[in-house]
C-alpha positions as CSV (number, residue, x, y, z in Angstrom):
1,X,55.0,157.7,73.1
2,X,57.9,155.3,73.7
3,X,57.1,151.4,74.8
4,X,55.8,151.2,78.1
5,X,57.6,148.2,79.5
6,X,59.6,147.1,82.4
7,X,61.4,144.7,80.3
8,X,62.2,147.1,77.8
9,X,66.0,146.7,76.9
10,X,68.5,149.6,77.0
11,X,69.0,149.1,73.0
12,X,65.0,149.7,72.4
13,X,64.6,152.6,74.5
14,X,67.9,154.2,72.0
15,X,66.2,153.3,68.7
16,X,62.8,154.4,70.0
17,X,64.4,158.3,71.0
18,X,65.9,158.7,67.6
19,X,62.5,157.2,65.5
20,X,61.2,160.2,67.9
21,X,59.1,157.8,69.9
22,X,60.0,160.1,73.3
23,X,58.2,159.2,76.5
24,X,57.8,162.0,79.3
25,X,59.0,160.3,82.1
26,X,62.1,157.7,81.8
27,X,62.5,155.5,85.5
28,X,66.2,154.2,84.9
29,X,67.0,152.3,88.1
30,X,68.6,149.0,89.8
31,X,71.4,147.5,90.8
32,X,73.8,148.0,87.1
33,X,75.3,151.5,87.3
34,X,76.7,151.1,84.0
35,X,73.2,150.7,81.7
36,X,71.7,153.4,83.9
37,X,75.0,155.9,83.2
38,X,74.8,155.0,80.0
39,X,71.3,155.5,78.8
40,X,71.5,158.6,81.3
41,X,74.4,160.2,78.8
42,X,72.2,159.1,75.9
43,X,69.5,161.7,77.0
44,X,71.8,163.8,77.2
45,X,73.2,164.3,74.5
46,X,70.2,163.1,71.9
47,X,67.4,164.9,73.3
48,X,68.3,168.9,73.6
49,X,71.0,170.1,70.5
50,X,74.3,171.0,71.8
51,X,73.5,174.8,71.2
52,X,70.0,175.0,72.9
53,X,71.3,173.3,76.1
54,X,72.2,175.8,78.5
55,X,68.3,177.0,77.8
56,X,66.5,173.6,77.4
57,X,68.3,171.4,79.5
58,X,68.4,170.7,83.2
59,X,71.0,168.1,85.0
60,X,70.1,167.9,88.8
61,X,71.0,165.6,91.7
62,X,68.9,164.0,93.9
63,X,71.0,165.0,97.0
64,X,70.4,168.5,96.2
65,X,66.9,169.0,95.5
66,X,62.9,168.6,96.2
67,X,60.6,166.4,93.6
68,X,58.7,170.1,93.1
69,X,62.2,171.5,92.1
70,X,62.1,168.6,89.5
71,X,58.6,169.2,88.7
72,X,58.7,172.7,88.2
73,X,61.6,172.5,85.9
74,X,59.5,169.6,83.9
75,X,56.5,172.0,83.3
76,X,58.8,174.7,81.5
77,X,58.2,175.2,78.3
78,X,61.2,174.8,76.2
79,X,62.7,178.0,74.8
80,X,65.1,176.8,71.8
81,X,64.1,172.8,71.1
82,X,61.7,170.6,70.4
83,X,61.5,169.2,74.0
84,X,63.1,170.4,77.5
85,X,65.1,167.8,79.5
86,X,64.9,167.0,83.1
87,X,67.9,164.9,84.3
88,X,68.0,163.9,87.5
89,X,70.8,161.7,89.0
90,X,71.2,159.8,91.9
91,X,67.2,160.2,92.0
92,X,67.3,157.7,95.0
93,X,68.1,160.5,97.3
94,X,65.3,162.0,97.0
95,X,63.1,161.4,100.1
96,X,60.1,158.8,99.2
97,X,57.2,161.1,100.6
98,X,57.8,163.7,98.5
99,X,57.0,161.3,94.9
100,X,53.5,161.8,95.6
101,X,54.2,165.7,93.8
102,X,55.7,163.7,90.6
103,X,52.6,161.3,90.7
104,X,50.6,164.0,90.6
105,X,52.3,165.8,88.0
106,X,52.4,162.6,85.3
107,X,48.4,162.3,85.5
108,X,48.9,165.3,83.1
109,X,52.7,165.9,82.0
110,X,53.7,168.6,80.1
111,X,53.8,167.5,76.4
112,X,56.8,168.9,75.7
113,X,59.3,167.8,78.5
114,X,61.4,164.8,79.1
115,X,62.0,163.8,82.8
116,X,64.3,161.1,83.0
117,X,65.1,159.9,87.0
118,X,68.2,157.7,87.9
119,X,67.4,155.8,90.6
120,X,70.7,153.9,91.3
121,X,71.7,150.5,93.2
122,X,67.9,149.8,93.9
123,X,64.6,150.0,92.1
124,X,61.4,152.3,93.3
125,X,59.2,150.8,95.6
126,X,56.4,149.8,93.3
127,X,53.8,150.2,95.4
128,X,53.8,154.0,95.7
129,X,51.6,156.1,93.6
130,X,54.5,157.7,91.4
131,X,55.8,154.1,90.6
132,X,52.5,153.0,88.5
133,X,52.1,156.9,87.7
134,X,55.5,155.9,85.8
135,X,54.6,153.5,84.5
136,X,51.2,154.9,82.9
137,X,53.0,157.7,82.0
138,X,56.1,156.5,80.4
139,X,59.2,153.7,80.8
140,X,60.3,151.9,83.8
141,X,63.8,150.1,83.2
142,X,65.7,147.8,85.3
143,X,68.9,146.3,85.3
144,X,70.4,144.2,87.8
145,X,73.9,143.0,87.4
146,X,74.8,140.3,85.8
147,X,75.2,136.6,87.0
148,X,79.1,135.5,87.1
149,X,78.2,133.0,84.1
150,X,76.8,136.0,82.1
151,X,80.2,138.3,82.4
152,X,82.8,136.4,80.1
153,X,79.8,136.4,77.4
154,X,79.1,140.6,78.2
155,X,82.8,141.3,77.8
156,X,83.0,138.9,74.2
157,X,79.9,141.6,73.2
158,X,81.5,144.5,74.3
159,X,84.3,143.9,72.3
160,X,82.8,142.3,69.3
161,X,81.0,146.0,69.1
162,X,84.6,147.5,69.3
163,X,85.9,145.3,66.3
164,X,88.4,143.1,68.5
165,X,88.5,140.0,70.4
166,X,89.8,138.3,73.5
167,X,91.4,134.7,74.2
168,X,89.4,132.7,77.1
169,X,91.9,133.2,80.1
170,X,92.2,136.7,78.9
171,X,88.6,137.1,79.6
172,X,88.6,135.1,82.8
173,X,91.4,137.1,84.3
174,X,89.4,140.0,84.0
175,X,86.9,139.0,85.5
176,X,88.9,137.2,88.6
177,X,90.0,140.5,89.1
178,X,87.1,142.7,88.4
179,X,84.2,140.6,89.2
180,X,80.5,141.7,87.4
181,X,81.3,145.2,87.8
182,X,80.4,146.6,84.3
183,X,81.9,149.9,84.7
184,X,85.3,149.1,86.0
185,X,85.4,146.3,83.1
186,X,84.9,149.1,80.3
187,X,86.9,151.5,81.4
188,X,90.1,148.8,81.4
189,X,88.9,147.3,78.0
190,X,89.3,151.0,77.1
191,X,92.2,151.4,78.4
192,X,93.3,148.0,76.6
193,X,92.4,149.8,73.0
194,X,95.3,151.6,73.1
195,X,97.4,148.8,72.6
196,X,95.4,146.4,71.1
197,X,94.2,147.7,68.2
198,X,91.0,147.0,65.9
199,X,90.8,143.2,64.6
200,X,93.5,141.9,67.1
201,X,92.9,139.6,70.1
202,X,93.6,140.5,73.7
203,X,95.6,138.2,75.5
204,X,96.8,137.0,79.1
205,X,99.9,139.0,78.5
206,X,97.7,142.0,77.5
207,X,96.1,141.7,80.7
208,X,99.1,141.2,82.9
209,X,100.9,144.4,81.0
210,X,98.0,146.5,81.2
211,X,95.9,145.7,83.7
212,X,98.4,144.9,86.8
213,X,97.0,141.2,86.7
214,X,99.8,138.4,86.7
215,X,99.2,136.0,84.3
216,X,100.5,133.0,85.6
217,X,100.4,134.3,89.9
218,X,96.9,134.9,90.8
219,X,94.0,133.2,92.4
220,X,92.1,131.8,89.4
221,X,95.5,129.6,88.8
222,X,95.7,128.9,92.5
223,X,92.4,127.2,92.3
224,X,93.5,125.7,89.8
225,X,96.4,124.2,91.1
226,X,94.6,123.0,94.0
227,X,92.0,120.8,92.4
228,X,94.5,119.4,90.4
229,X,96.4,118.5,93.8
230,X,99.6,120.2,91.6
231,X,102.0,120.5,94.9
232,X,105.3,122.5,93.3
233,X,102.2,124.4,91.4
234,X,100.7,125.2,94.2
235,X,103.9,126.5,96.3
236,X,104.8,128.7,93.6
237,X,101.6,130.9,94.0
238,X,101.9,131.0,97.3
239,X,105.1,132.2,97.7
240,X,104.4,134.6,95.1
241,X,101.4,136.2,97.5
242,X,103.6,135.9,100.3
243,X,106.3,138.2,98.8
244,X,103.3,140.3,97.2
245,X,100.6,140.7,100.0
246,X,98.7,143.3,97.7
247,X,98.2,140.7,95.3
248,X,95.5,138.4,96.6
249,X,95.2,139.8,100.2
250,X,94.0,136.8,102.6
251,X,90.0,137.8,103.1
252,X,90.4,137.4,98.9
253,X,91.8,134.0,98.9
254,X,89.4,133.0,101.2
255,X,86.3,133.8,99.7
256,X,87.2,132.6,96.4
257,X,88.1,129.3,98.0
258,X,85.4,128.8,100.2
259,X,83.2,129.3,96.8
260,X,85.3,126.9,95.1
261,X,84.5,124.1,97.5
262,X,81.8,124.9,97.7
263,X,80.7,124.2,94.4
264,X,83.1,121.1,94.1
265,X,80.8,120.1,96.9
266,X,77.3,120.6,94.8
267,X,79.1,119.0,91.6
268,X,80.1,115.6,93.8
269,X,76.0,115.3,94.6
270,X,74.7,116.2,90.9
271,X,73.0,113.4,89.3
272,X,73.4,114.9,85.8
273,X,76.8,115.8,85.3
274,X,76.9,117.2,81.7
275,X,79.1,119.8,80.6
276,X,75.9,122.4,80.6
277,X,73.7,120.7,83.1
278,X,77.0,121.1,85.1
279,X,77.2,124.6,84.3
280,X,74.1,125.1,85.1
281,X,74.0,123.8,88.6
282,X,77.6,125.4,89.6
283,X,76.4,129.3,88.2
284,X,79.4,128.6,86.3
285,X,80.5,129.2,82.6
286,X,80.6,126.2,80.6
287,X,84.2,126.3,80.2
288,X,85.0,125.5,83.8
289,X,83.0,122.7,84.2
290,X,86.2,120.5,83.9
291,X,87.9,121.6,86.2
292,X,85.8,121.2,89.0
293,X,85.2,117.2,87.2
294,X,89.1,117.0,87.9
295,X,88.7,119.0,91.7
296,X,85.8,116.2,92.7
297,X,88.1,113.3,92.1
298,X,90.5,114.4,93.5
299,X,89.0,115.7,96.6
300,X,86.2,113.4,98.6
301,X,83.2,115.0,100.5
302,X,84.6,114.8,103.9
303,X,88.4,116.2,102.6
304,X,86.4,119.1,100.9
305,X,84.4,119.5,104.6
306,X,87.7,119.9,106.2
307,X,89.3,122.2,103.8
308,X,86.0,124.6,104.7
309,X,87.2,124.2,108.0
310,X,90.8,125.0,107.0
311,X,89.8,128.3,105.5
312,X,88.1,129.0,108.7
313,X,90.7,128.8,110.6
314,X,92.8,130.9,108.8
315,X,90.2,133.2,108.2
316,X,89.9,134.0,111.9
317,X,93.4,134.1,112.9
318,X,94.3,136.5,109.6
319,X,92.4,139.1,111.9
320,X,94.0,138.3,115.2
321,X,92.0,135.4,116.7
322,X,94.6,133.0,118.4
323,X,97.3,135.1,117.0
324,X,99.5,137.5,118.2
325,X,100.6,138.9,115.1
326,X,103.9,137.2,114.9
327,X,102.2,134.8,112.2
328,X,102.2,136.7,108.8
329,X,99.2,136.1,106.5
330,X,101.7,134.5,104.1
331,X,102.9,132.2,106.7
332,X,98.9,131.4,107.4
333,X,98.7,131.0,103.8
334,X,101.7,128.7,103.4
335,X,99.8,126.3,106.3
336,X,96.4,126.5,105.0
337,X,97.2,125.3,101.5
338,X,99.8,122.6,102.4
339,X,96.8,120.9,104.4
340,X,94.2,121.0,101.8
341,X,96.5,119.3,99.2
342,X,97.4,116.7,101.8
């Protein structure tokens, strides 16, 4: 019998299937896509051998069938393995009144099955009866994504595990342009391994190459160049998004501004302003705690409460509000930065 743990990590559940510490019922669910597809493809190809598949082994979406179709298949016996596995994906489809059949089923589960549910984006509601049946039974795990602070250090691990390593603006590029999405991350860091071999560094120009991110044109160095008040900086990105709408559309460079203020705002009212207290406070990496130190003195409480009024205003008339359309977005952009760096 595997650990029976809501905390259990996705790393002990893997070593505890190959010691042969198998629980009948695995509950793989929340908001991170990538640990659930992950373990999910782990069960599937360490629990049933390759040969014995097509008779032991079951892959079924929620959308597409009743918990007593996944019930029945659980209480086969296995034909050609040690154990018969029960997949089901996108478990979350399943309608809620029917998980009183799979409680039912786990107050005695077959010995010799493996169900594992993938309940995406959400966890069960735990106070149905299959939810502590679960738990009784077997594993619930739960992964929610990961803070903003907590991607730069995911992607240093991923790689690490893949024998290479990335430079600090490599890694914050990626992640300016792919946020905590896991699964889009690995697939470009992939991607990245064909041309950035074993024991070498990724690098901005890596990223702007192979990625489609521009290294020196984007909305990380915009920011930038705003809280440093760097005016021909400044005029240089935003001529580049002019010419190159697709870029950093407007609702983009809004967003990421308005959160920029607004955390220059929370830094000018900390009392403890170390590097990691900083960090702390903001939800920020470590690493950018200076340049919201050089944004706050250059930028006083009531200039920062205008420039949230700024993006505002551009914000409504990028969708048509007191404009007719004959103002582009880049022109809107060109107006809106000009007045927060005056």
């Amino acid at each position: 019998m595997a650990k029976k743990s809501s905390s259990i990590s996705e790393n002990q559940i893997m070593s505890d299937v190959r010691a042969g510490i198998i629980a009948p019922v695995y509950l793989l669910s929340g908001e991170e896509g990538y640990y659930i597809d992950m373990l999910s493809d782990f069960f599937e190809n360490n629990i049933v051998e390759k040969d014995f598949r097509d008779f032991d082994q079951a892959v079924m979406y929620g959308r597409d069938v009743h918990m007593t179709d996944v019930v029945g298949s659980a209480t086969q016996f296995p034909m050609m393995s040690q154990y018969r596995l029960v997949l089901v994906k996108e478990a979350q489809d399943i309608a809620l009144k029917e998980w009183d059949v799979l409680a039912a089923y786990l107050e005695k589960p077959a010995e010799r099955s493996v169900l594992v549910l993938c309940y995406r984006k959400e966890k069960l509601d735990g106070r149905i009866k299959a939810y502590n049946a679960i738990k009784k039974a077997g594993v619930v795990y739960q992964r929610n994504k990961l803070y903003d602070t907590e991607v730069p250090t995911w992607i240093g691990s991923y790689l690490r595990q893949h024998n290479r390593m990335i430079t600090e603006k490599a890694s914050l590029l990626l992640f300016e342009a792919l946020g905590n999405n896991l699964s889009k991350l690995s697939n470009e860091l992939q991607k990245l391994f064909v041309s950035v071999k074993e024991g070498e560094t990724i690098t901005d120009a890596d990223i702007e190459r192979n990625v489609g991110i521009n290294k020196d044109y984007n909305i990380f160095e915009l920011q930038n160049a705003i809280g440093r008040k760097d005016i021909v900086r400044c005029n240089k990105i935003v001529n580049y998004f002019a010419d190159n709408p697709k870029a950093s559309p407007m609702p983009v460079v809004v967003a990421n501004l308005y959160s920029y203020f607004i955390k220059v705002m929370v830094y000018h009212q900390l009392t403890d302003k170390s590097q990691y207290a900083a960090a702390s406070a903001l939800g920020v990496n470590p690493y950018f705690v200076k340049d919201y130190e050089m944004a706050a003195r250059n930028y006083t409480l009531p200039k920062l409460a205008a420039c949230i009024g700024y993006l505002h205003e551009a914000d409504v008339r990028s969708k048509g509000v007191r404009n007719t359309g004959a103002v582009t977005d880049g022109e809107l952009l060109k107006e809106l930065v000009f007045k927060i760096i005056h």
